[in-house]
Each structure stands twice: as structure tokens, then as C-alpha cells.
C-alpha positions as a printed Julia matrix, in Angstrom:
254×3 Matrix{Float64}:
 48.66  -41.43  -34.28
 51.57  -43.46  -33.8
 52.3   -44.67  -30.26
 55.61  -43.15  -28.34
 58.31  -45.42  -28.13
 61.63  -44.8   -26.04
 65.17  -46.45  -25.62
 66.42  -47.56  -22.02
 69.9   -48.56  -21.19
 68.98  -51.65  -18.24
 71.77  -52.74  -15.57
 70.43  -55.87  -14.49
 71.38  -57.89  -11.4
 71.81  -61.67  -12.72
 72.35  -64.37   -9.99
 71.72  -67.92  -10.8
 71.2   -69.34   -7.49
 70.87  -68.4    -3.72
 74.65  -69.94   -3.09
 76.08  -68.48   -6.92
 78.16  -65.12   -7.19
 76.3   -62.17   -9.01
 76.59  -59.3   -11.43
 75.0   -57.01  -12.84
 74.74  -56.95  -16.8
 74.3   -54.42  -19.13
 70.98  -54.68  -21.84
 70.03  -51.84  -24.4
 66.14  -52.4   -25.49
 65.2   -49.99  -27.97
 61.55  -48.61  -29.38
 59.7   -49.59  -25.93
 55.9   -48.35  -26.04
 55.98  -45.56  -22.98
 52.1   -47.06  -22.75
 53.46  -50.47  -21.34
 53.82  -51.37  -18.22
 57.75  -51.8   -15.84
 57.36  -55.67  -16.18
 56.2   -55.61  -19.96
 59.05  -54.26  -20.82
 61.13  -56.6   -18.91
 58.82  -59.24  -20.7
 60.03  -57.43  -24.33
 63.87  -57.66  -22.43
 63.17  -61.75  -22.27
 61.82  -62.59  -25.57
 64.68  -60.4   -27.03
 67.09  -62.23  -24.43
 65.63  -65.71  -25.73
 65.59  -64.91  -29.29
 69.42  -64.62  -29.23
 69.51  -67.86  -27.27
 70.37  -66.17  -23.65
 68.51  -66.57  -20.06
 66.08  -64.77  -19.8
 65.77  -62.07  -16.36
 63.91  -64.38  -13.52
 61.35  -61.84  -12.03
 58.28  -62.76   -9.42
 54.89  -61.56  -10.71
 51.46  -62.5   -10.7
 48.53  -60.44  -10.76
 49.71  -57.37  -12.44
 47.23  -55.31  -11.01
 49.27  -54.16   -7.78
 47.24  -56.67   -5.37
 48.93  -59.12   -4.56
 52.48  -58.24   -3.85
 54.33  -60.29   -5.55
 56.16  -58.25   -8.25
 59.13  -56.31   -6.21
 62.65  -55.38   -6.75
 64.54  -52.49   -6.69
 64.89  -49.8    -9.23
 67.77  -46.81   -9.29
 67.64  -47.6    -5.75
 63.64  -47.19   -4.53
 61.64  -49.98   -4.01
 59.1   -50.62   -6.61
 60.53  -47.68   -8.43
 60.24  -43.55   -8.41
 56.35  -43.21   -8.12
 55.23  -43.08   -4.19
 52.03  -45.71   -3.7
 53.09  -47.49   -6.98
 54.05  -51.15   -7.0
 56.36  -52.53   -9.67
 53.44  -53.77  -12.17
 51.38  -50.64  -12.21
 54.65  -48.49  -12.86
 54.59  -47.49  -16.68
 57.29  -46.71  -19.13
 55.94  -43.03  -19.6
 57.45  -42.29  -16.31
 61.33  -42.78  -17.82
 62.97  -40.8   -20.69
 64.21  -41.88  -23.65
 68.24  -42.97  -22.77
 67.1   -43.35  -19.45
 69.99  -45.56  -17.67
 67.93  -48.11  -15.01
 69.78  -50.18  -12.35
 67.27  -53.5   -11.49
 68.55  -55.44   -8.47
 66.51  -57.51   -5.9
 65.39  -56.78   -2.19
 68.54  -56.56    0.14
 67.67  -58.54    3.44
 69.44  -61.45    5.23
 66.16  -62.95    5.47
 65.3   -62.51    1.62
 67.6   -64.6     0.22
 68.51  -64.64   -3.58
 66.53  -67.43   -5.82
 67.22  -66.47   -8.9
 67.91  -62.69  -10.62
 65.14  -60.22   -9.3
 63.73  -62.8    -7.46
 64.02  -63.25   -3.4
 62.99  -66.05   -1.04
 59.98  -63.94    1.0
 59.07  -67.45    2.74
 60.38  -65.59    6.01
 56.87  -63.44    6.37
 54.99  -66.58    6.27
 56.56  -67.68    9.3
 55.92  -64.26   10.9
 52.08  -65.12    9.92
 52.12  -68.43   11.35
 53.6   -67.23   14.73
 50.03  -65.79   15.65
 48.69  -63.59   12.53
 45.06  -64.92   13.09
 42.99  -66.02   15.61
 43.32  -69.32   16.74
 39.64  -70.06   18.54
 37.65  -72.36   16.35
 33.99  -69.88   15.95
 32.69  -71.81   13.79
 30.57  -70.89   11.02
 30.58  -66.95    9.92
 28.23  -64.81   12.61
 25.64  -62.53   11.03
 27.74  -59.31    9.89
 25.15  -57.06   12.78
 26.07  -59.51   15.91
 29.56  -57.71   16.87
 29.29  -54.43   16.73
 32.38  -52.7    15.46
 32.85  -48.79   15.39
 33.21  -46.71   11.95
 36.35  -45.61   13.04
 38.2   -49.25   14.36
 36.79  -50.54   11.35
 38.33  -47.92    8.75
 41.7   -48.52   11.15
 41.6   -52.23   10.52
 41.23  -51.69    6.98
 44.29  -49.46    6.46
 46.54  -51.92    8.31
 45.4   -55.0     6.4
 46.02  -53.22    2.75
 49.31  -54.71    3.2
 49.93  -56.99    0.59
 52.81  -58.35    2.16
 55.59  -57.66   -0.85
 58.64  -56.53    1.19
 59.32  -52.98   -0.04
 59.63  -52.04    3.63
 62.35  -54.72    4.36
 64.36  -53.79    1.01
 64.01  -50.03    2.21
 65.22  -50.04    5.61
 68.44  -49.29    6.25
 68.65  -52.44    8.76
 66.2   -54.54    6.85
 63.72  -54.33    9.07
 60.33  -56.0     8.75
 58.21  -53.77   11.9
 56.12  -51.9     9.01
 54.61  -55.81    7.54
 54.22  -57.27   11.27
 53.01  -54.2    12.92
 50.31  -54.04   10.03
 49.92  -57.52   10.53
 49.27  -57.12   13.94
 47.46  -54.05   14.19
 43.97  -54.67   11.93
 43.75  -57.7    14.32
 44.62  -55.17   17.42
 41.78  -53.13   16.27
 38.82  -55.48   16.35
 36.92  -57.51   18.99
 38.08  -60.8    17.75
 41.32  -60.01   18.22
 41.77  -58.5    21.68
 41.85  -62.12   22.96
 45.12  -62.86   21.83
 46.36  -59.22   21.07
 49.44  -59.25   23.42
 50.53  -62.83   22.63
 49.96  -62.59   18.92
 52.55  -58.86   18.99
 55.1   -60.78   20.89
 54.89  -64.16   19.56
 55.06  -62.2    15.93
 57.76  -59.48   16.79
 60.1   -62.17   18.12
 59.71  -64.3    14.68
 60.97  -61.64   13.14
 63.79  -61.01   15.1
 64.79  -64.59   14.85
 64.56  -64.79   11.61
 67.23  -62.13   10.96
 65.01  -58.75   10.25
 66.92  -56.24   11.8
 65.44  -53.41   14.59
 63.32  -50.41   13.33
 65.78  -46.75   14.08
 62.22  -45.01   12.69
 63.89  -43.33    9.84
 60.92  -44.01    7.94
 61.6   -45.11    4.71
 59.57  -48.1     4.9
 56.64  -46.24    4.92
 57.95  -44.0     1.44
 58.94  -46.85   -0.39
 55.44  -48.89    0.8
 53.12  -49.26   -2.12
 50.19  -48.85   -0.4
 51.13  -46.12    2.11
 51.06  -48.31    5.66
 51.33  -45.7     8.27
 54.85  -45.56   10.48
 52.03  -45.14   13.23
 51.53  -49.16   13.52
 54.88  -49.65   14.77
 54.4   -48.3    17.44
 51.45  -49.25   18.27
 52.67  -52.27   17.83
 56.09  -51.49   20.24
 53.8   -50.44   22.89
 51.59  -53.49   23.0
 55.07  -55.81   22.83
 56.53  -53.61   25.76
 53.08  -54.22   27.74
 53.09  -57.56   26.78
 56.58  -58.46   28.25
 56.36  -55.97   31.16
 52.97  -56.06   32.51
 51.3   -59.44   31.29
 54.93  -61.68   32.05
 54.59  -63.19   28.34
């Protein structure tokens, strides 16, 4: 049995540089296999794009296998595309019809700015990480796995927040491109364990302010960061993470 094949009409935003004008452009690609993945396609877009001596479409990926957050732009409008807990890589070609019209454009934040295409600068979250996303005592070598007891539930907790992988759906989502959702996960699977109640109100202040200084916007809790996330980070870390800020100012003076 011959595999499916479908035609797609792509509107591509193309942007040379961070400080260049863009546009979008217009590409038909024709008798693409509904069994490959978003980004092959786009990879079947580039060698077509290169065989008729064009640039090709600059896109961030790396793993493929929705880990590691890198893949990430917007498509017809929803981050990482129509399917809900789907990042750009794992979305396939089945999901489209054939004449399907699809409008590609990158993450719209102040703090994201435009590299190239598809691609944004995402060098912003780092600094929110290296405001206080970790815990700064040296402990030395790795204690046995039994010496610090940690609850079923705190532990299942922690592991929900830290699923983030960091990609910036949330941001590109928001209506004020705000990054709470990726520094109130950040900040809450830390909040949620022993080793981190040291620092706990320090690290949410020191981390929330980053991200206010580096141009993120304030959360109105419309909640589209959590649709658009591709692993499903609960709207409930935010305010967690609000609360611990407001005790944090108010009643510890930081």
C-alpha cells in the first residue's frame, strides 16, 4: 500500500536578522507523506528551497523527540501547533488536509528577539535560571537516595513542575508575553522539596524580578499559557509562586 501524501500551501515568516525588516512568503510543497513529522516537512521545504538555489527556512531543533524544547514557533496562530500537549517535532502531517493553508511565524515577545526566520533569541530564561533556579549550598557529593525523606505526594508535585522543558510556548501565548508559567515551574519543584525551602523566598523573588526586568510582561491569568504548554504545566504554580513572592516582600523584608 502506497503511503498518503498531501499538498500544503506554507506562509512563512522570513527575517534575516534580529535588526532586518520581515515578511512572510508564500511556498507550495506538494506530495508530503502525512506519516512525517511538522519539521520534516519543513526539512522537504529546505532541500526544495536549496535545490532552486534559495535560503533555506532557519528553524531551532534538536532532539526531535519533544524533550528538550527547543523546536517552537507558531502555527495558524497556537504555539507548537493545533494538538494540546504536542510540541512542534512530535506534531505530524496527518493532522492537516490536503490544501491546507499554514501560517509559520516565530514566538512574539520583547524578550525573544528575532535571530533568524522561526528562530528567537530564548537566552532571556537562562538569566531567569541564573537569578536563583538551584540551590546554591555546596552538599557535596550525592546523599544516599533514603537519607531525606520526601513524601509521595511533594515528590509527584516536584515532578510535574520540573517537566518544563523550558521552550517558550507560554511566553508566545500570552497575551502580554508573560513568562510566570516557566519561572513559577521553575520555582515551584524546588518550593516543593527539602533542599529547597532554604532559599525558597529569595530564589521566587530574586527569579520573578529577572523576569520583569528583562521585559516579560505581568500574568492577567487568562490562561493560555497553560493550553498552548506542551507538557500541560498547571496555571496552579503561578500562584503559588505569587503567594510566596508577596510573602517574600511583605513578611521576610527581601
Amino acid at each position: 500500500m502506497s503511503e498518503s501524501t498531501i499538498s500544503v500551501t506554507l506562509e512563512v515568516w522570513r527575517q534575516p536578522g534580529t535588526d532586518a525588516a520581515g515578511r512572510f512568503e508564500t511556498y507550495q510543497l506538494d506530495g508530503v507523506s502525512t506519516d512525517s513529522s511538522f519539521l520534516e516537512m519543513l526539512d522537504m521545504l529546505n532541500q526544495k528551497l536549496l535545490t532552486e538555489g534559495k535560503e533555506p527556512v532557519a528553524f531551532e531543533h534538536d532532539c526531535r523527540e519533544g524533550i528538550c524544547g527547543s523546536c517552537g514557533f507558531v502555527i495558524n496562530g497556537n504555539p507548537h501547533g493545533p494538538d494540546r500537549g504536542t510540541t512542534v517535532c512530535q506534531l505530524h502531517m496527518r493532522r492537516f488536509k490536503s490544501g491546507a493553508k499554514l501560517t509559520l511565524e516565530p514566538w512574539r515577545a520583547k524578550a525573544f528577539p528575532v535571530l533568524r526566520d522561526l528562530m528567537v533569541d530564548r537566552s532571556a530564561f537562562d538569566k531567569i535560571m541564573a537569578a536563583g533556579g538551584y540551590n546554591s549550598v555546596n552538599v557535596g557529593n550525592a546523599p544516599d537516595a533514603n537519607s531525606i525523606p520526601i513524601g509521595q505526594d511533594a515528590a509527584s508535585e516536584a515532578f510535574d513542575a520540573a517537566a518544563c522543558i523550558g521552550c517558550g510556548a507560554c511566553v508566545a501565548a500570552c497575551k502580554n508575553a508573560s513568562a510566570n508559567l516557566f519561572t513559577s515551574a521553575k520555582i515551584g519543584h524546588l518550593a516543593m522539596l527539602p533542599q529547597g525551602q532554604p532559599e525558597r523566598y529569595t530564589r521566587t523573588v530574586a527569579m520573578l524580578d529577572m523576569a520583569e526586568d528583562l521585559g516579560f510582561g505581568a500574568c492577567s491569568w487568562t490562561q493560555e499559557c497553560e493550553a498552548a504548554c506542551p507538557k500541560e504545566i498547571s496555571v496552579k504554580w503561578i500562584s503559588r509562586a505569587q503567594r510566596d513572592y508577596v510573602k517574600g516582600r511583605v513578611v521576610k523584608g527581601i
